[in-house]
C-alpha positions as CSV (number, residue, x, y, z in Angstrom):
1,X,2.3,45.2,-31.9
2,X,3.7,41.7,-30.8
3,X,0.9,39.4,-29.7
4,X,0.7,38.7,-26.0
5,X,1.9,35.0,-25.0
6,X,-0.7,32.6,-23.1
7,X,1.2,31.5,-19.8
8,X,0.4,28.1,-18.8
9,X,-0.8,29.0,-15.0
10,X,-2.6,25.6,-14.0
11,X,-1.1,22.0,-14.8
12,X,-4.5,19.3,-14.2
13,X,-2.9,15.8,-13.2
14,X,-6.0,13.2,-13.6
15,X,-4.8,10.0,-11.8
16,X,-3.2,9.1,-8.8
17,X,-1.1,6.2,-7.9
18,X,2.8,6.4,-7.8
19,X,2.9,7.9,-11.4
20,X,0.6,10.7,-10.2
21,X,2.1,11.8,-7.0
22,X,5.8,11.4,-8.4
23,X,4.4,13.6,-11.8
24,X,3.0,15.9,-9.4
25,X,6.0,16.3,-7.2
26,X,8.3,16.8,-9.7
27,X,6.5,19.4,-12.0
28,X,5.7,21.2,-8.3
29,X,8.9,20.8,-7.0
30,X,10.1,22.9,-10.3
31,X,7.0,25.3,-11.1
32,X,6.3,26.3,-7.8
33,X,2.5,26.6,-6.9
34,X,2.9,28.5,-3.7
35,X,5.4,31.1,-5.4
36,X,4.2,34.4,-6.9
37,X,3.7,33.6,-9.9
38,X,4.1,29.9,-9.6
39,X,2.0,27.5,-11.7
40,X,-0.7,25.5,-9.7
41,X,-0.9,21.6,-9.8
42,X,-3.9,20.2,-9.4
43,X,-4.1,16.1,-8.8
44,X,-7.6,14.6,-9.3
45,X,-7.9,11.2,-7.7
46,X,-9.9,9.0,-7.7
47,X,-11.0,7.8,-3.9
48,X,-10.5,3.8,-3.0
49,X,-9.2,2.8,-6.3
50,X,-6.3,0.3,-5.5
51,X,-2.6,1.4,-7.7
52,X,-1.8,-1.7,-9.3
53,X,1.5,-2.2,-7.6
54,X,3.0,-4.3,-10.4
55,X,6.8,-4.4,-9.1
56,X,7.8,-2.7,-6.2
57,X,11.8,-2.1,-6.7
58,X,13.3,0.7,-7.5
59,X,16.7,1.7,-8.9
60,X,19.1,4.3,-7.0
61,X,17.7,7.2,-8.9
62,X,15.0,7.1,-6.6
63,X,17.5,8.6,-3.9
64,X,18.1,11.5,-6.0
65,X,14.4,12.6,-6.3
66,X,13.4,11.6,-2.4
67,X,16.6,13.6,-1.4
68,X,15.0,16.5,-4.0
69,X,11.3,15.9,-2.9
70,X,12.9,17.4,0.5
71,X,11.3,13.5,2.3
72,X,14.2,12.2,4.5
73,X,15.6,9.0,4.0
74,X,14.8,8.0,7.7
75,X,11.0,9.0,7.1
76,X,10.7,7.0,3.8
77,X,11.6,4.1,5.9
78,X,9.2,4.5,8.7
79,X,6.4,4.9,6.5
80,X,6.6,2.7,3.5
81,X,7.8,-0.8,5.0
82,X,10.9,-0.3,3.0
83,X,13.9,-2.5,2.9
84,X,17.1,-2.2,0.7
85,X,17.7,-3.5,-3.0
86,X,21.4,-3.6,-4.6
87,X,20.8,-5.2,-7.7
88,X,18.6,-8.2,-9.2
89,X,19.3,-11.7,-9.2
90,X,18.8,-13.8,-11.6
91,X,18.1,-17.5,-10.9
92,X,17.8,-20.2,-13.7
93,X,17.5,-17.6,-16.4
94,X,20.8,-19.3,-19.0
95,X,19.7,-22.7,-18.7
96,X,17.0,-25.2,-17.9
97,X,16.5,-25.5,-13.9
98,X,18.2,-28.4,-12.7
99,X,17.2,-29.7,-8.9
100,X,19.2,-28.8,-6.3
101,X,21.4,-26.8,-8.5
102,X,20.5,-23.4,-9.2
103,X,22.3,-21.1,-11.2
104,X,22.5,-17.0,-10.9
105,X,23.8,-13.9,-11.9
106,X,23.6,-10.4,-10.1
107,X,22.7,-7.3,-12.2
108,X,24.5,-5.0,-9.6
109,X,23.8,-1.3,-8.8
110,X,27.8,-0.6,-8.3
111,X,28.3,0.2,-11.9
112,X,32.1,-1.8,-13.3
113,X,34.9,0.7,-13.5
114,X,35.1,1.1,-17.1
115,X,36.5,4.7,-17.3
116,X,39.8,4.4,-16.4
117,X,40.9,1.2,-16.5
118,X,38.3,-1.5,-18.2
119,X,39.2,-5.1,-17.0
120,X,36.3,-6.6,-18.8
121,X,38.8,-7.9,-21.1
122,X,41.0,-9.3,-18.8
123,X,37.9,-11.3,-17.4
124,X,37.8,-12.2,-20.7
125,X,40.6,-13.6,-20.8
126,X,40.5,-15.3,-17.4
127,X,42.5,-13.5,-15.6
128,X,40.3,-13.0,-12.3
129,X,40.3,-16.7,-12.4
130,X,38.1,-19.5,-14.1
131,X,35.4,-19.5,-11.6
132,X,34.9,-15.8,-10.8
133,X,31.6,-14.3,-11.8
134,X,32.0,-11.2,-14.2
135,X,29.9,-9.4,-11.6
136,X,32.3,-10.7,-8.6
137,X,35.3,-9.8,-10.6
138,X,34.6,-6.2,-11.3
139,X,32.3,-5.6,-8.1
140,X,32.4,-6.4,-4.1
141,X,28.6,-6.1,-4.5
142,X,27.7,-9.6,-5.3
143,X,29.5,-11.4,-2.4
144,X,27.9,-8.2,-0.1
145,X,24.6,-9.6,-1.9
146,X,25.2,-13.1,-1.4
147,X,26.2,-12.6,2.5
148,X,22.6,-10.9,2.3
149,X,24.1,-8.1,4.0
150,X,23.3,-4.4,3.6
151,X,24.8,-1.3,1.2
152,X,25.4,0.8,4.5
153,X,26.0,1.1,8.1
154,X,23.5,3.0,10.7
155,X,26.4,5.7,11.1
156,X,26.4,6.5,7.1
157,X,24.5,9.4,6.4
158,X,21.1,9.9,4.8
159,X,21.2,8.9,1.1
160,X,24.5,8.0,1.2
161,X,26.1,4.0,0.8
162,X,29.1,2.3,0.9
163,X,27.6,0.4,-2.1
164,X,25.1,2.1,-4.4
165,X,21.3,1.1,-3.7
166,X,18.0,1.7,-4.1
167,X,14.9,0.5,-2.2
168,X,12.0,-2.2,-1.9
169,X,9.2,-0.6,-0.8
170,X,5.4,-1.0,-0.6
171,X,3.4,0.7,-3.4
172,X,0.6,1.8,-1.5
173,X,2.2,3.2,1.7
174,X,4.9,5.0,-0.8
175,X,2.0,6.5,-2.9
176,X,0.5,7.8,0.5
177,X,4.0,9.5,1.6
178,X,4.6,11.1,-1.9
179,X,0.7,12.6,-1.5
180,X,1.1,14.0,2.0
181,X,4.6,15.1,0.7
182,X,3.7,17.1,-2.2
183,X,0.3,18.4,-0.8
184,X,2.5,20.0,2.3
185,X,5.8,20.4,1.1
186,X,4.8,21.8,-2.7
187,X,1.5,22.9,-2.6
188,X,-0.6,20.5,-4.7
189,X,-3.8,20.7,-4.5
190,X,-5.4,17.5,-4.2
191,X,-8.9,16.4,-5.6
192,X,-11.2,13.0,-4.9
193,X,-13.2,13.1,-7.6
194,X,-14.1,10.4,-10.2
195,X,-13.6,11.9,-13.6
196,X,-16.4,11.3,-16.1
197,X,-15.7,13.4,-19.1
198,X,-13.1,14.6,-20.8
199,X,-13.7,18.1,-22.9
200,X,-12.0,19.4,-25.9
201,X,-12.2,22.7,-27.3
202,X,-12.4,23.7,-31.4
203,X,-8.3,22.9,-31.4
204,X,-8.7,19.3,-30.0
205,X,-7.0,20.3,-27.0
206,X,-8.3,19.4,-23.2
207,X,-10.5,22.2,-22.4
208,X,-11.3,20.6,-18.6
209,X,-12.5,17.3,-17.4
210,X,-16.2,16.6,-16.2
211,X,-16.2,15.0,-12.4
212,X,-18.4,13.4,-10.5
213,X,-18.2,14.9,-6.9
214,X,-16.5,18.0,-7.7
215,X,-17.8,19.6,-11.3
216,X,-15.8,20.7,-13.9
217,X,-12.1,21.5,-13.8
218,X,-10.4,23.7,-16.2
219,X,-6.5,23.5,-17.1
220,X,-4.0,24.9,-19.2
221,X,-2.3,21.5,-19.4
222,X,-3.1,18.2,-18.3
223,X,-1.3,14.9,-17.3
224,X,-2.6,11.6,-18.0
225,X,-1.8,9.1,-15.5
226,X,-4.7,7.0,-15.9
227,X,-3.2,3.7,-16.0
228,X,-4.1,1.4,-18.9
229,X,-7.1,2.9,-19.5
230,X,-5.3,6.2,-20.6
231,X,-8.4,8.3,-20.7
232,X,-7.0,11.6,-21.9
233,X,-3.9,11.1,-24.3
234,X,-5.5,7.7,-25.6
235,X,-9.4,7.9,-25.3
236,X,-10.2,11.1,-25.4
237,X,-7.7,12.7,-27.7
238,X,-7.2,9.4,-30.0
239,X,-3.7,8.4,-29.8
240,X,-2.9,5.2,-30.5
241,X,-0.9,2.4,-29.0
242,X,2.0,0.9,-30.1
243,X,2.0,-2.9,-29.4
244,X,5.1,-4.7,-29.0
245,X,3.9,-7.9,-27.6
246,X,5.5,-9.3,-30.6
247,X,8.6,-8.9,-28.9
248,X,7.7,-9.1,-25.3
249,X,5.9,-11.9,-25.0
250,X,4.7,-11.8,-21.3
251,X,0.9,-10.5,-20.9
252,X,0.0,-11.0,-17.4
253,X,1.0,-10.8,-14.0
254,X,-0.4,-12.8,-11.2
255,X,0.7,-11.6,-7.8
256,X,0.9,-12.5,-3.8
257,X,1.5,-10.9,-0.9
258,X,3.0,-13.1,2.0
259,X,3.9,-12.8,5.4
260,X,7.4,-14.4,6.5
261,X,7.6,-17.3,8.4
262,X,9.7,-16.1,10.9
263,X,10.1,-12.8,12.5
264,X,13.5,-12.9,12.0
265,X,14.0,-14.4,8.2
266,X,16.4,-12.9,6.1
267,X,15.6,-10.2,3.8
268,X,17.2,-10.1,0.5
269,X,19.1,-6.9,-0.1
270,X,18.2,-7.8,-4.2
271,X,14.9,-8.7,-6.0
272,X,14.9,-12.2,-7.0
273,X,13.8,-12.8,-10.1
274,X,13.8,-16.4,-11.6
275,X,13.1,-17.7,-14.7
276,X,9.7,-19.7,-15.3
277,X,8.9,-22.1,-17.9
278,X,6.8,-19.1,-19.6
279,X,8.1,-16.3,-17.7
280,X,9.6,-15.5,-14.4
281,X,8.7,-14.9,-10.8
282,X,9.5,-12.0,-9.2
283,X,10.3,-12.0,-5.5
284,X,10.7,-8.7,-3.2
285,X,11.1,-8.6,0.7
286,X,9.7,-5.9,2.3
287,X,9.9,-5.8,6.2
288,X,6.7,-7.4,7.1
289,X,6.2,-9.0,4.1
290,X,7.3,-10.6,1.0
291,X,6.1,-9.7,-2.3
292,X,5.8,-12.2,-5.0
293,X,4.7,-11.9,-8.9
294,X,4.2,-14.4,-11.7
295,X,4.6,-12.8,-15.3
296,X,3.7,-14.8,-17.8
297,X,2.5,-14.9,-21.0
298,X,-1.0,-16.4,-21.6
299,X,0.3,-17.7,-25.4
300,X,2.6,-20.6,-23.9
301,X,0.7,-21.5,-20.7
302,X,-2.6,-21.3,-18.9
303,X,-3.6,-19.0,-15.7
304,X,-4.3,-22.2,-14.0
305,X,-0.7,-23.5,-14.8
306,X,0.6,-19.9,-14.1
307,X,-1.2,-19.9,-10.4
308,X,-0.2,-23.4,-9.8
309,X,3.8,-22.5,-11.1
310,X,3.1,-18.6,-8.4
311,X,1.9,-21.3,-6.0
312,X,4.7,-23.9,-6.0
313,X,7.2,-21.6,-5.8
314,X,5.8,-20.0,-2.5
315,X,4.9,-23.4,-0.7
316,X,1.9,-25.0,0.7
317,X,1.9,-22.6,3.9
318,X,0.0,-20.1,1.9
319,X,-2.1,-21.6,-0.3
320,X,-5.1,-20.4,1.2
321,X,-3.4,-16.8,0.5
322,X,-5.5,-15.1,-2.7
323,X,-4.1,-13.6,-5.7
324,X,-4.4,-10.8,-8.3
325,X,-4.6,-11.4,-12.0
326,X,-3.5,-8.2,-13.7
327,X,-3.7,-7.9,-17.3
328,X,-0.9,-6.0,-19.0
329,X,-0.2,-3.9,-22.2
330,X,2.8,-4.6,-23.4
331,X,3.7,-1.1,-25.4
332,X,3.6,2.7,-25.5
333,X,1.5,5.4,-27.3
334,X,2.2,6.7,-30.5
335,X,3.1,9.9,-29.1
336,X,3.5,10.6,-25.6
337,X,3.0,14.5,-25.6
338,X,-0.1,15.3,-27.6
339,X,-1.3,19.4,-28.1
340,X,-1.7,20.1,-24.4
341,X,-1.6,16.3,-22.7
342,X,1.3,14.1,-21.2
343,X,0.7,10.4,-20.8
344,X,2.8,9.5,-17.4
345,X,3.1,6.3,-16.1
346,X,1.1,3.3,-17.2
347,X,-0.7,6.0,-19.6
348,X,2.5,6.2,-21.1
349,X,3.4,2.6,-22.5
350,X,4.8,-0.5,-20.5
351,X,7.0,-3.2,-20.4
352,X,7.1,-5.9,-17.9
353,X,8.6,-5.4,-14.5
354,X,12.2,-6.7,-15.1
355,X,14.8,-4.3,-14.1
356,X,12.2,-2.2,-12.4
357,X,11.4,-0.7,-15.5
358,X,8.1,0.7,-13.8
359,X,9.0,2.8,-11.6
360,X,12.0,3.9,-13.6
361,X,10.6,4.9,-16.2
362,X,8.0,7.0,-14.6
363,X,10.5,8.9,-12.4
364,X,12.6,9.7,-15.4
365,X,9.7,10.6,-17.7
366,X,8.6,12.7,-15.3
367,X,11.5,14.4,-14.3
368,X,12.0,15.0,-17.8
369,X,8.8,16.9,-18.7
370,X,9.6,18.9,-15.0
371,X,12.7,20.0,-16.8
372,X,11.7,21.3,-19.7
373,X,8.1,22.4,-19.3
374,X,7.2,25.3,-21.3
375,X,6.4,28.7,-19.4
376,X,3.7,29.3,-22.5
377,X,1.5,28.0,-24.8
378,X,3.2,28.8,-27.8
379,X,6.0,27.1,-26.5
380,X,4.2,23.4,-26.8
381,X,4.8,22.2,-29.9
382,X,8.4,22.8,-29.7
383,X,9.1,21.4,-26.6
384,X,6.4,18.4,-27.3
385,X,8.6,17.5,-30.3
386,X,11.7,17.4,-28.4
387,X,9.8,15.2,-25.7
388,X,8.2,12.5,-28.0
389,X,11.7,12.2,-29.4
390,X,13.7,11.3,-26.8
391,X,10.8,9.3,-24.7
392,X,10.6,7.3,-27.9
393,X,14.2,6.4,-27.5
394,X,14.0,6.2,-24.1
395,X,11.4,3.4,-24.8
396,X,12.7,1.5,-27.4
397,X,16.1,1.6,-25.1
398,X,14.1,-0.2,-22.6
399,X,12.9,-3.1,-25.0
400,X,16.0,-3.8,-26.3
401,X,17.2,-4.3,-23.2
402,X,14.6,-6.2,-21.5
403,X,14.5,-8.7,-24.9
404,X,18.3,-8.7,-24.1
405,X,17.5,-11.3,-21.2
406,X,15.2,-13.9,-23.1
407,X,17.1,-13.7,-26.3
408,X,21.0,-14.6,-24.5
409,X,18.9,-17.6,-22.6
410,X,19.5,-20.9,-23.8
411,X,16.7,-22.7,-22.2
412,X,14.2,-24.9,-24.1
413,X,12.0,-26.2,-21.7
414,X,9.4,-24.5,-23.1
415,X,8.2,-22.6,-26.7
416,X,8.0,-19.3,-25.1
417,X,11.9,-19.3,-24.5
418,X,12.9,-20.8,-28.3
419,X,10.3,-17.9,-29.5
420,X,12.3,-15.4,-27.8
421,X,15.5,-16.3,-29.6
422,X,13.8,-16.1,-33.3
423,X,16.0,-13.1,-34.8
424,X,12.2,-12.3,-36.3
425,X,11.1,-11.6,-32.6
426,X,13.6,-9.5,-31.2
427,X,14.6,-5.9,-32.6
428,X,17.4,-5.1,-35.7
429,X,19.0,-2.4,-32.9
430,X,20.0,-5.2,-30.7
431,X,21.0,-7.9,-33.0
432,X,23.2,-5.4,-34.8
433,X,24.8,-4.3,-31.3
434,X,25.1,-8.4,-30.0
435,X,26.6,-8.8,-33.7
436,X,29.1,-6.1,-33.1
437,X,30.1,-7.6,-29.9
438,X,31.3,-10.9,-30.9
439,X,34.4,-9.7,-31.7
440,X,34.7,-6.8,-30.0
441,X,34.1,-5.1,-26.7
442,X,31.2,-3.1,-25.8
443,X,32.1,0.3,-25.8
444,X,30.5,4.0,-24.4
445,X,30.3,5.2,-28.3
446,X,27.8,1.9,-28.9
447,X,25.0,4.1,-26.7
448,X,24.9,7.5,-28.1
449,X,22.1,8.8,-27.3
450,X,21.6,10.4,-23.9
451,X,18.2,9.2,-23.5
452,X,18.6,5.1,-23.8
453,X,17.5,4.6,-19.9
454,X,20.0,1.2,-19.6
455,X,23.6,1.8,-20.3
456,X,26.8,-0.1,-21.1
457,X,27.4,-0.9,-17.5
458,X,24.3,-2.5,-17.6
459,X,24.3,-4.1,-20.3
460,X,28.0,-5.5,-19.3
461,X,26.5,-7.1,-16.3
462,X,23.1,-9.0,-18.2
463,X,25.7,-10.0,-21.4
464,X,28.6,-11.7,-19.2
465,X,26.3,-13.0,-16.5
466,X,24.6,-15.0,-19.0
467,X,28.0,-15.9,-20.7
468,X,27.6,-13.9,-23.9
469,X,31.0,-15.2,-25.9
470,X,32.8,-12.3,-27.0
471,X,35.9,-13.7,-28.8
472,X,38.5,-11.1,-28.1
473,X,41.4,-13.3,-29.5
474,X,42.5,-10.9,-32.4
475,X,42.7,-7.7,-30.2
476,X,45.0,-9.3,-27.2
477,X,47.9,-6.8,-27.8
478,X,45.1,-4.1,-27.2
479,X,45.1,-5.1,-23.5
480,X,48.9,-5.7,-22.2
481,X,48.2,-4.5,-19.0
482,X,47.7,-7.8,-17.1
483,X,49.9,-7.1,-13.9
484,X,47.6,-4.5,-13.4
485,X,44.2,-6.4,-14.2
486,X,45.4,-9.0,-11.7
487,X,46.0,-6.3,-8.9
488,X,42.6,-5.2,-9.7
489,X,41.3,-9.0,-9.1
490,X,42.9,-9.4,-5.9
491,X,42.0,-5.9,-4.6
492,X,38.6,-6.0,-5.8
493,X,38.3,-9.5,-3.5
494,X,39.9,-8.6,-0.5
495,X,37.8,-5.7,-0.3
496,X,34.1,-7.7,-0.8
497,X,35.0,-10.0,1.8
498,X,36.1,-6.9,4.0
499,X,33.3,-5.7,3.8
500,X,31.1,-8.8,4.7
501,X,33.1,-8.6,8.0
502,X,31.5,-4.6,8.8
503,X,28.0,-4.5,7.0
504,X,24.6,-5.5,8.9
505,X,22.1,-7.6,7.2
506,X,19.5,-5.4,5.6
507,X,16.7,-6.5,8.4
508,X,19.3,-5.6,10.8
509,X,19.9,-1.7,9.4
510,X,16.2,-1.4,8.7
511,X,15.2,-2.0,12.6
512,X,18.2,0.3,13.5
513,X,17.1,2.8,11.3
514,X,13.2,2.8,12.2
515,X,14.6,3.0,16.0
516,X,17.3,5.4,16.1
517,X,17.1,6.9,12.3
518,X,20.3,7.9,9.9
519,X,22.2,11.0,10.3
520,X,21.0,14.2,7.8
521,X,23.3,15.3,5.2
């Protein structure tokens, strides 16, 4: 007689924050609590602890699961101060700062057409003219961006753009709309309780947790999103962290939150990020406020120097204004899915903010275990294999990438930039890809794994902004097609500066759209 398998029926999430409430959203959203025979998510929370709100960008994905969370587009924006984001700008990131004269580069969400007819070697070659940006040549986002107008009009529908986007939005108020959401909507339950002890049975599985206002709590599986502390996956149940601080040298975060000026001051429809003697400053506009960060690494300057450098760049109106030191851990655990624990979030690992790796990374994560959690116990270690697998890639994707950005730079202002272009600092996978790409284009078979979270178009953007030389001499008679590249040039203008003729500015659509909201799907 076969043995009778152990259904997982209750799923314990300890931690709140964004990386709770999107992990309990998803894994709702797809096991269905309120169902006959759904699996009940429980959220324990821990009441009037602030989220740490490192970076608050996100990347279009984010339409995808608010459009599969069932929140409309129209109520995301009436509730979480949200403006919208097209890309990232880069300022002063290739070469040491010069007055007056700042240089940039957009990392744009309107992916190059490289599918059917690649003219990144046409660029190459100079055919969309000396002066054009890659990202300007292959994209009417960038002169969109630089018009500071928006990806849409009031009349486009819900989740929809005329250029791909995702949002700027404020932590908090976004945590808060993903809680009411999945309590309602998905049937979460919801617990404020401070959780003092975690117990393992004989196995070295979570048994239950131990809390303070509301007892024990017993599970079948549990989710860590506990931040850095990580007080299942890495306290409790011993898993180690991996530290990559040798290759991503930033360590702290110091961070601001300003009103504008003026009422009517124009709202970026990008996050500004620019380049800092030891790090960079991020810079996000929200509707009532602006949202700055210093990231920096504590190894090559001071947090005195750090505040001053967060405190210069924002202007003597707000000095008075207080900031938040946040101490980050640069890395991941070990393993992500241990015997009956998940690490989401900042549990998981992290990397600095750049590229809204964040909130990236936790949607995608958790979407991921959503998909392919296991219906019974029995069924963990083979799906917990498969997970630590490809979230390790997923990681080490992300590092290679984010190193991408310090290593191309060619500033020396400052040790912490020569450091990051030591070959002994930055990962074999990379330098073997930027290797492969001096002589030759990158191409869709260089990423071959499904999980790597940035992509050639990415990577096509952050390699030609900061004029990585890819000598393409020996493979001209490859690319004969230059009528046709230089149609592509002049269509590719006409319609960016088109468009700057049609689109609102992004404070504009945002007050349309908290007054008379966008048209459902």
């Amino acid at each position: 007689m076969e043995k009778e398998l152990s259904r997982i029926s209750r799923v314990v999430i300890v931690g709140g924050g964004t990386a709770g409430w999107l992990a309990a959203s998803h894994l709702a959203n797809k096991l269905k609590p309120l169902a006959e025979n759904g699996v009940k998510v429980t959220l324990i929370e821990s009441p009037n602890i602030p989220t740490i709100g490192v970076g608050e960008g996100t990347v279009p994905m984010m339409r995808n699961t608010l459009k599969d969370l069932g929140i409309s587009e129209t109520e995301f924006f009436k509730t979480c101060d949200a403006t919208f984001k097209q890309g990232i700008k880069f300022v002063d990131w290739l070469d040491n700062p010069t007055p007056g004269q700042a240089s940039y580069y957009h990392h744009l969400f309107d992916y190059p057409e490289i599918s059917h007819f690649d003219v990144t070697p046409y660029w190459l070659k100079g055919l969309a003219g000396e002066k054009r940006s890659f990202a300007d040549s292959v994209s009417q986002q960038g002169i969109v961006c630089d018009a500071e107008l928006a990806p849409k009009l009031i009349t486009t529908p819900e989740y929809e753009g005329i250029t791909s986007y995702g949002y700027h939005l404020d932590a908090n108020k976004f945590s808060a709309l993903l809680t009411r959401n999945a309590v309602e909507r998905h049937g979460v339950e919801h617990i404020q309780a401070h959780v003092e002890q975690v117990c393992l049975n004989d196995d070295g599985e979570i048994a239950s947790v131990i809390t303070k206002e509301a007892g024990e709590i017993s599970g079948d599986f549990f989710v860590d999103c506990t931040g850095f502390d990580c007080l299942l996956l890495g306290k409790a149940m011993q898993v180690p962290f991996v530290d990559k601080s040798d290759v991503l040298f930033v360590d702290h975060a110091l961070t601001i939150q300003i009103p504008y000026e003026k009422l009517d001051e124009v709202i970026p429809s990008y996050t500004i990020s620019t380049a800092m003697e030891a790090g960079w400053v991020w810079d996000i506009g929200l509707l009532e406020r602006r949202g700055v960060g210093h990231v920096y690494s504590s190894k090559y300057t001071s947090h005195e120097a750090a505040e001053q450098a967060l405190r210069d760049y924002v202007g003597p109106a707000f000095d008075d204004y207080p900031t938040r030191l946040i101490k980050m851990n640069i890395g991941h655990r070990e393993k992500f899915w241990h015997k009956n624990c998940v690490a989401l979030g900042l549990a998981q690992g992290f990397v600095e903010p750049l590229e809204a790796t964040g909130l990236l990374v936790f949607d995608a994560t958790a979407k991921m275990l959503a998909s392919q959690f296991p219906t019974h116990k029995e069924n963990m270690a083979i799906v917990a294999k498969q997970f630590n697998q490809r979230i390790k890639l997923s990681w080490e994707s992300v590092i290679d990438f984010v190193k991408l950005h310090y290593y191309l730079s060619r500033r020396d202002d400052n040790q912490f930039w020569l450091d990051n272009r030591k070959p002994e600092t930055t990962p074999d996978t990379l330098l073997e890809r930027l290797a492969l790409w001096k002589t030759q284009l990158p191409n869709p078979l260089d990423f071959y794994s499904g999980y790597e979270i940035f992509k050639l178009e990415n990577y096509l953007y952050v390699l030609y902004g900061m004029e990585f030389d890819t000598d393409i001499e020996a493979l001209s008679h490859r690319y004969p097609d230059i009528d046709k590249a230089k149609q592509f040039f002049t269509a590719m203008e006409n319609s960016a500066h088109a468009l700057t003729k049609t689109l609102p500015s992004n404070r504009e659509l945002v007050n349309k759209i908290l007054k008379f909201g966008l048209q459902k799907i």
